[in-house]
N, C-alpha and C positions, 0 to 999 in steps of 0.2 A: 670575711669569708668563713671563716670558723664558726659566727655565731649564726650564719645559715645553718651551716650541719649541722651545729647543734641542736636546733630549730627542728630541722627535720627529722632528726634523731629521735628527738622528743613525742613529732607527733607519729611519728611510726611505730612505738614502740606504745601510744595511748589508743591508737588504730590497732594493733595486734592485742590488747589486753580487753577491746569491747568482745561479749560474746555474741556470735551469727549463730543461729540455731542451725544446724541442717536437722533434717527427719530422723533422728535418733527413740529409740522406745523409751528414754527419758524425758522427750517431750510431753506435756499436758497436751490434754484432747484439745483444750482452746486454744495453744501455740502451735499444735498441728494442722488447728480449722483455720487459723491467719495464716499458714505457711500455704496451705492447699488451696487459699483463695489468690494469693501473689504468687504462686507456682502457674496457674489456672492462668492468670489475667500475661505472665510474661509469655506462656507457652500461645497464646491467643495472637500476642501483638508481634511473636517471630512468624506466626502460619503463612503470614502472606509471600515473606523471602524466602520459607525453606521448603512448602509446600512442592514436592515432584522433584526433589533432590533423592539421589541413591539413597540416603537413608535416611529418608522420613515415614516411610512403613513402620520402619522400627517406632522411631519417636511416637511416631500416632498410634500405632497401641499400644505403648506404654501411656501413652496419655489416656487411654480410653480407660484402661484400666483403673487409674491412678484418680480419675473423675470420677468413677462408678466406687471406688471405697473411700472416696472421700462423701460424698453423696449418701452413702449405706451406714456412714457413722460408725468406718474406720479412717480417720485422719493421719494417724503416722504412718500406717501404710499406703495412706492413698498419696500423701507429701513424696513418700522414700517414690514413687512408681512416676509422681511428677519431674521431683529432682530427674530420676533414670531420663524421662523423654525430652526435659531441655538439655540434659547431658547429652542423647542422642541426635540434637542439631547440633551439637559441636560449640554450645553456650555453656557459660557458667553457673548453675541456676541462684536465683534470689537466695536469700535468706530472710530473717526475720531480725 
């Protein structure tokens, strides 16, 4: 039993030391443009459950937003406005 915990100990603690980007202005323009395409593609494959929910107005324009500066060749702004609209379906968003 012990050498489970410890086991898991182990890998939670190799899980907590990998870095997840989130949209920070320390991100590079190309870890911001892979974040705004897997923000993009998760925000896409929630639309169909969360679509007409109380608050998916929200969500969807911060998504609109958040496509249109990712698009115009602002990436960490456009990621940070992604992140905001899968946080306003009530998901986690991806990381990188």
């Amino acid at each position: 039993m012990s050498r489970i915990l410890i086991g898991l100990a182990a890998a939670f603690t190799i899980a907590s030391m990998t870095t997840a980007y989130a949209a920070t202005a320390e991100m590079s323009k190309d870890q911001a443009a892979q974040l705004c395409n897997k923000l993009d593609t998760q925000f896409t494959q929630l639309k169909p459950f969360k679509e007409g929910l109380p608050y998916w107005q929200k969500a969807s324009s911060a998504y609109k937003t958040g496509a249109q500066d990712c698009d115009n060749g602002k990436p960490v702004v456009g990621a940070q406005n992604l992140q905001a609209a899968v946080s306003d379906l009530y998901v986690k968003p991806d990381t990188l």
